[in-house]
Structures are given as C-alpha cells and as structure tokens.
C-alpha positions in Angstrom: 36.3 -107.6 -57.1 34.7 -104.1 -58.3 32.3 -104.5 -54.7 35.4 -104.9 -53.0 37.1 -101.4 -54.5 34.2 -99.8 -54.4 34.2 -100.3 -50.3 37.3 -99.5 -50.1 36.9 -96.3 -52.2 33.6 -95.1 -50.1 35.9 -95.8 -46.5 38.6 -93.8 -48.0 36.9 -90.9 -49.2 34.7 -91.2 -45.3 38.0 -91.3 -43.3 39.7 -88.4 -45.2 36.5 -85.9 -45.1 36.5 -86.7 -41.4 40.5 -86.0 -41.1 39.8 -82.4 -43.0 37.1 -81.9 -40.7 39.0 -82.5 -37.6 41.9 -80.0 -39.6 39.5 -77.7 -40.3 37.4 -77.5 -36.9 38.5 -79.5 -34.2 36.0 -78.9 -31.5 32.1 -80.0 -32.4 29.3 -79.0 -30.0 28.9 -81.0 -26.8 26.9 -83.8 -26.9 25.3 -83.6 -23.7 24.7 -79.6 -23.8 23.8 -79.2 -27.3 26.4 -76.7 -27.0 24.7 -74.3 -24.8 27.1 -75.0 -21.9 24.3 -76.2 -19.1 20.8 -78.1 -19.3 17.7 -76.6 -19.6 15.0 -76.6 -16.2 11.6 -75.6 -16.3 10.4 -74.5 -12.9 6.9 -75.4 -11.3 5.0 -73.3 -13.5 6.7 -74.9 -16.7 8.6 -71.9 -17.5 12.2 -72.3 -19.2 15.4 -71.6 -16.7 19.2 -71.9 -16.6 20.0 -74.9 -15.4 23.5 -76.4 -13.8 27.0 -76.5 -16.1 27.9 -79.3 -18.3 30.0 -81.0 -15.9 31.3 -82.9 -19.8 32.4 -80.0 -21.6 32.9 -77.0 -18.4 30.3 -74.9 -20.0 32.0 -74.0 -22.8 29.6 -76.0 -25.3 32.8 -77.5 -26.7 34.0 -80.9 -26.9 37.3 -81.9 -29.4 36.4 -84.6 -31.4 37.8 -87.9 -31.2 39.9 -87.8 -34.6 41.5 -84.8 -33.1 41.9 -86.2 -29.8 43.7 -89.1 -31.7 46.0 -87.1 -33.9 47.2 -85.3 -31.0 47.9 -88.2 -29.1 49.8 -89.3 -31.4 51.8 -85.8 -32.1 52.4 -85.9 -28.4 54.0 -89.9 -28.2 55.8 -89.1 -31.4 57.1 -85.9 -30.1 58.3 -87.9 -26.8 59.9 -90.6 -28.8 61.8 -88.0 -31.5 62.7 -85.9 -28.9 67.2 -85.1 -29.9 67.7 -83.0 -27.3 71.2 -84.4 -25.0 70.1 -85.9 -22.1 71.8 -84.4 -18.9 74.2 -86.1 -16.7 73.9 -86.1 -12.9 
C-alpha cells in the first residue's frame, strides 16, 4: 500500500511542477530549431551559414507547450459553454 502512495505522491508533485511551469513560462524553445528560428547550413567549404526558417515555430524559436496548449483549450470550450450573454432574436 505505501508503493502505491508513494506513486501517486511522485505523479502529483510531477504534474503540478509541470502546471507551474506552463503558469510561469508558457512558451519552451522549439524543438526543431533549438530556438534559433532556422537550421544551420554549411556551405562547400564547411563554413557555418543561415539556413531556411523553422517552418514549426515561424522563426520565432518559440513553441507553447502542450500543458499550456491544453489549459487554453480548455479556457476557450469552457468560455463557449459559460458564455450568459442573451442570445438575439431574428
């Protein structure tokens, strides 16, 4: 029984670190950038050059993470759902 608390304590503490995280700083580096925006090309003499734009994150070098993707999802069909304004007649 104490194995069985003790996984549920470790997922709990995992999932809310990652909530404060996605709070705290909802967009993480791009994946497929590194961050930098576009790739990295060497040319023929093996020299370093700009390459094309991150067609995933628009070279920005941001992506939002996927907890914060979710919560706003969810903000956005709650919203929708909630929504008391009166409803005009045509």
């Amino acid at each position: 029984m104490t194995l069985i608390l003790l996984a549920i304590a470790c997922l709990s503490i995992v999932t809310l670190s990652y909530g404060g995280l996605c709070a705290a700083s909802p967009f993480g580096n791009c994946r497929k950038c590194r961050g930098m925006g576009h790739q990295l090309k060497t040319d023929r003499k093996g020299r370093l050059k700009r390459g094309k734009d991150c067609r995933r994150c628009h070279a920005t070098g941001k992506r939002i993470r996927v907890g914060r993707w979710l919560y706003n999802r969810w903000a956005r069909i709650y919203r929708a759902g909630t929504d008391t304004r009166p409803e005009v007649s045509r």
